[in-house]
Structures are given as C-alpha cells and as structure tokens.
N, C-alpha and C positions, 0 to 999 in steps of 0.2 A: 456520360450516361449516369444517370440513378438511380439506385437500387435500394430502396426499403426492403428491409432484412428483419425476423420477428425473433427477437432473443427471448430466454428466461425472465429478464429482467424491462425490457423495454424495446420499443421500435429505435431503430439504429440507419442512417442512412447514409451510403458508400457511392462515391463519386468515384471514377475513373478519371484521371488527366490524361493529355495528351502524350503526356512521355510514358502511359501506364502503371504510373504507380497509383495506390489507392488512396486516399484521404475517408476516415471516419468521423463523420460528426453524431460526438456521441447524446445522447438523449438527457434528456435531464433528471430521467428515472435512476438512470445508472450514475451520473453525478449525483446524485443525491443519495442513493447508496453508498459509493464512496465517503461519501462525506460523516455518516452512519456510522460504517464502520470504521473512519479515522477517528469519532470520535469514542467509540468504543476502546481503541487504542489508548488515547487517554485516557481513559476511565483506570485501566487496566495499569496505567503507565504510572497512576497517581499513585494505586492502591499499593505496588511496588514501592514505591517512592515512600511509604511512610517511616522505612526503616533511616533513611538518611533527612530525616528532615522537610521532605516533599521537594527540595530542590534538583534530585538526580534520583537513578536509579538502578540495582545492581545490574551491570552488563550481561551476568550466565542467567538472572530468571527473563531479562529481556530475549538474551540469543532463544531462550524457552516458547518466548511467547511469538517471537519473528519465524521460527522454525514452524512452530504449528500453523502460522499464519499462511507459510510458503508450502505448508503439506496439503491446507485445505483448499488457495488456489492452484497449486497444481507448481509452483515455484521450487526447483528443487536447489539447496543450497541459499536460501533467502538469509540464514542468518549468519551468512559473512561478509554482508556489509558491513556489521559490527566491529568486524576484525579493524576496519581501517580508522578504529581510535584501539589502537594497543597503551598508546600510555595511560590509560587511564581504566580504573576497573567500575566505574559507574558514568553514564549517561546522565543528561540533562533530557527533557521533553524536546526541543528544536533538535538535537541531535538526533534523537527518535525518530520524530516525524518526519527528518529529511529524508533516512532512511526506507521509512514506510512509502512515501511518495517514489522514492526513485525505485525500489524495488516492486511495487504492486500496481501504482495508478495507472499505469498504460495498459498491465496485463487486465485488471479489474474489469477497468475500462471499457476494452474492445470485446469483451467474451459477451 
C-alpha cells in the first residue's frame, strides 16, 4: 500500500512491504533541504577552520556546533560521534561531513 503523508517540509510517500516494514521515499524538498543545511555546515566548518590554516578544524567549537545541531533536530548526544577520533584535537571537512551524515541524514530525512 501507499500512503502520501504531508510534512512541514514536503509530500513524503510510505510504502508497506510484505514483511511489514515501512520504506520512505523521501521527496526531493527534503533532500534539498538536507543538502542546504550540509552546506551550511560548511560554511560554519570553513569559518572555524580559519584559525589552522582552512585545512581542519578545532574538535570543542565543532562538538559546539554538532551539539546545537542535535538540540535543534531533536538528536540528543549528536556530538559524540566526534569522540571516535580521540587522537586528534582538530578535524578535517570529510571527517565532519561523515559525521553529519551518519548522525542527522536519516533523522532530517524522515521528519
């Protein structure tokens, strides 16, 4: 079955399988919001980055920025994904972004 659903952000449309679980295919308002706001992250990531050069970025103003991020989707603890580079007290961008994806793109996503 199919079910068109109306979000904040865009029409969303939820399939049922046979084993019942759900599949979302998400709309392309909401992907392109995501996209938005990761590049907003960059922006943010750059502006950080000016104190080393633009090649990295301090780790505590990132956990600052991943925290607010995970307060305002509703993510509690978003910024201990950072924890798992302990040897290192600045980030790169990819290191960033991996992060932002694995912790926010699904929740963003489906809301």
């Amino acid at each position: 079955a199919v079910v068109s659903t109306q979000s904040t952000w865009a029409t969303t449309k939820q399939c049922t399988c046979p084993d019942n679980s759900v599949i979302h295919h998400v709309s392309s308002g909401k992907k392109k919001m995501f996209e938005n706001v990761e590049k907003s992250v960059w922006h943010a990531f750059d502006y950080m980055a000016v104190e080393t050069g633009r090649a990295c970025a301090g780790k505590n103003k990132l956990k600052v920025l991943t925290s607010n991020i995970g307060h305002v989707m509703g993510v509690t603890g978003a910024e201990k994904g950072l924890d798992d580079f302990q040897s290192t007290p600045t980030l790169t961008f990819e290191h960033t972004d991996s992060i932002f994806r694995k912790k926010f793109s699904l929740i963003f996503l489906m809301r």
